[in-house]
C-alpha positions, -999 to +999 in steps of 0.1 A: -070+574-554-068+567-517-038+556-502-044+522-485-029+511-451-029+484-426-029+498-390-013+479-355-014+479-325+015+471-308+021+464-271+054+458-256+061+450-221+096+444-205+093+437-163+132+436-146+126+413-116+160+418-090+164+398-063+174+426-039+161+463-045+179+484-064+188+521-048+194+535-079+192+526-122+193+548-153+176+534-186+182+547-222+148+533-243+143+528-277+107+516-283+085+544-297+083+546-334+080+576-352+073+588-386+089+578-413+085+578-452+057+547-458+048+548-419+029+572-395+024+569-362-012+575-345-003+571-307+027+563-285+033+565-254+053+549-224+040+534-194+065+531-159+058+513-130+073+527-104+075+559-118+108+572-127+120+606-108+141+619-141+121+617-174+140+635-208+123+625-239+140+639-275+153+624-313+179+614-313+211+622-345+192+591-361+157+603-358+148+575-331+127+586-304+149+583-272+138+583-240+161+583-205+147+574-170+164+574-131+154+562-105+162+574-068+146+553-045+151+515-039+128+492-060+124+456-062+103+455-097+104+478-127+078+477-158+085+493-186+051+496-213+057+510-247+021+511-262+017+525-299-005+527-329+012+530-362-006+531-397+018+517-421+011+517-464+001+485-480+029+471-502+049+502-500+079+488-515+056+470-546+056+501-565+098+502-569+113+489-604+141+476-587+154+467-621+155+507-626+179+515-596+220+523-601+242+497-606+257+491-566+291+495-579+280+534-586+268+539-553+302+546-533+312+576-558+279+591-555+279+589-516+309+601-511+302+634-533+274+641-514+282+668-486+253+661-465+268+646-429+230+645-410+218+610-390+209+592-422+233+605-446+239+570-465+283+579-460+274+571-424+266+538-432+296+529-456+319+519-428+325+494-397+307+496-362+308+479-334+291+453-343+295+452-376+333+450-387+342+444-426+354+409-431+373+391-462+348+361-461+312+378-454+327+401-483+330+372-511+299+358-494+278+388-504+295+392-537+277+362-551+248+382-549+263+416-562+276+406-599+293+436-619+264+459-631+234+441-614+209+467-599+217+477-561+179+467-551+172+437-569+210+430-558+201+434-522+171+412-523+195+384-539+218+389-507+188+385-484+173+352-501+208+341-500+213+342-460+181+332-457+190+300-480+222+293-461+216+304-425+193+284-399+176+302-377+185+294-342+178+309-309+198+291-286+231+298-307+242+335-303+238+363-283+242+396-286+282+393-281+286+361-304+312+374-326+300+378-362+327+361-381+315+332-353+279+337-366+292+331-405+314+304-394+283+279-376+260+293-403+234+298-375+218+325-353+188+349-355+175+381-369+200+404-354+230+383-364+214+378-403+211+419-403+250+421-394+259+400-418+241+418-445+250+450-437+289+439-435+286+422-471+271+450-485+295+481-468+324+455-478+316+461-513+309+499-508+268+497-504+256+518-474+231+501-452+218+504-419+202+484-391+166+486-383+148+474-353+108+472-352+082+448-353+072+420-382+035+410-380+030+371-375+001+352-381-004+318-361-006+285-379-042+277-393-066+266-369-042+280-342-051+311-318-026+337-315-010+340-282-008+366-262+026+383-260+043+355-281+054+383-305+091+396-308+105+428-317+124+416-352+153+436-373+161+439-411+183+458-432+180+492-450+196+494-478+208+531-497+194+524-533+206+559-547+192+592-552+157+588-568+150+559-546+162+560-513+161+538-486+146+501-493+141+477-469+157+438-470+147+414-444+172+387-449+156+363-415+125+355-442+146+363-473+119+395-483+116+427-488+101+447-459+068+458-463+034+464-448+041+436-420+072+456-409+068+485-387+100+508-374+108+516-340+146+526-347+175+528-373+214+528-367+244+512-378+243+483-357+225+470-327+243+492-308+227+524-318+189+506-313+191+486-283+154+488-272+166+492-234+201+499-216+214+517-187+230+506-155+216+492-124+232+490-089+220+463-071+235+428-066+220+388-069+203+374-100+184+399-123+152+381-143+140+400-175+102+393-190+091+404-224+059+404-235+052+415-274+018+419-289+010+429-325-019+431-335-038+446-370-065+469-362-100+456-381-114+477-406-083+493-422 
């Protein structure tokens, strides 16, 4: 029986405006996806405008595509175009009993007997990160959701429905430095904050999970067009859910389970290890960043 699939396009454009021109700047990128179990990736490709003089592309320990960029000559302007097509299963995630999966409290014992110590190894995942430290409160929090004996993926999902229950979304109320203790505290922020806090509940109780950075299809209200570049790069949780099942997906910002709609660029322990751009710029005065994000289903798949 064939396999079925939903297809994007997806079109991401970040322009750096500086107010005096920069002699020098070196980027680190994260925005091409790759393959990945559920997902496959048709075309990517990266667009620079001016064109850097130093170009290395490779995976990274992770299995992100990583690409790092200099520049040598003074410029006023950079634009940076990641353009991809990515074919993605339909309801990849419907087909797991999630009643079936280990109890979570059985998941630390088996991690830590497995020997394997590459990028996703789920023992990488067990511990605190820069962004992601393992507190007291976020702990009883999260154990709400985690009962003695409950299934770690049905579990999980509980824990996502719960922070999206208790949580408002909120752009204006974080950044990427808010503390996350801060974030459970005001009980507001946005996707990046919700995926923290999921990801410190569950490594407080011993459940490896991981950050993930990517794209969630919207669709505009009825009888409203879809504007151009008002899409957002999104981020959800990954959650181990033992040896026969792997890696699931929980996006506590819509209190789901990722599927079809969600498409991978990268995966880390935190925010840190996925930031779609950083580097360092010299230059002085204001700097004004623009991001444009469009995607967009491809007919007839």
């Amino acid at each position: 029986m064939p396999v079925e699939t939903t297809t994007y396009d997806i079109r991401h454009v970040t322009t750096y405006d500086y107010r005096f021109a920069t002699p020098s700047a070196r980027c680190t990128i994260r925005l091409l996806p790759v393959d990945r179990p559920g997902q496959r990736v048709l075309t990517a490709k990266l667009e620079f405008d001016p064109v850097p003089d130093e170009c290395d592309e490779r995976i990274d320990s992770l299995g992100n595509q990583l690409t790092r960029i200099a520049f040598h000559l003074p410029h006023k302007q950079l634009t940076i175009r990641a353009l991809s097509r990515v074919e993605v299963l339909k309801a990849q995630t419907e087909d797991v009993r999630l009643e079936q999966t280990p109890s979570w409290q059985t998941l630390t014992d088996t991690v830590l007997a497995d020997r394997r110590m590459n990028g996703l190894a789920p023992v990488n995942f067990l511990f605190a990160s820069r962004y992601v430290p393992l507190l007291d409160p976020v702990m009883t929090f999260a154990s709400q959701s985690l009962p003695q004996g409950k299934p770690i993926a049905p579990a999980a999902l509980a824990l996502a429905k719960q922070i999206k229950r208790e949580f408002a979304y909120d752009s204006t109320a974080t950044t990427i430095s808010t503390p996350l203790a801060e974030v459970f505290a005001q009980r507001r922020g946005v996707c990046q904050d919700f995926a923290h806090l999921m990801i410190s509940g569950l490594r407080s109780l011993g459940v490896p999970a991981a950050y993930v950075s990517g794209y969630l299809r919207t669709v505009p209200p009825p009888g409203q067009q879809r504007l151009e570049g008002a899409d957002a790069m999104h981020a959800w949780v990954a959650v181990w859910c033992g040896n026969d099942v792997g890696w699931l997906g929980f996006d506590p910002t819509n209190g789901i389970m990722a599927g079809s709609s969600h498409v991978i660029v990268a995966i880390g322990r935190d925010y840190s290890d996925v930031s779609p751009i950083d580097g360092v710029v010299f230059t002085s005065g204001q700097q004004i960043m623009r991001v444009a994000v469009d995607v967009i289903e491809v007919p007839g798949n």
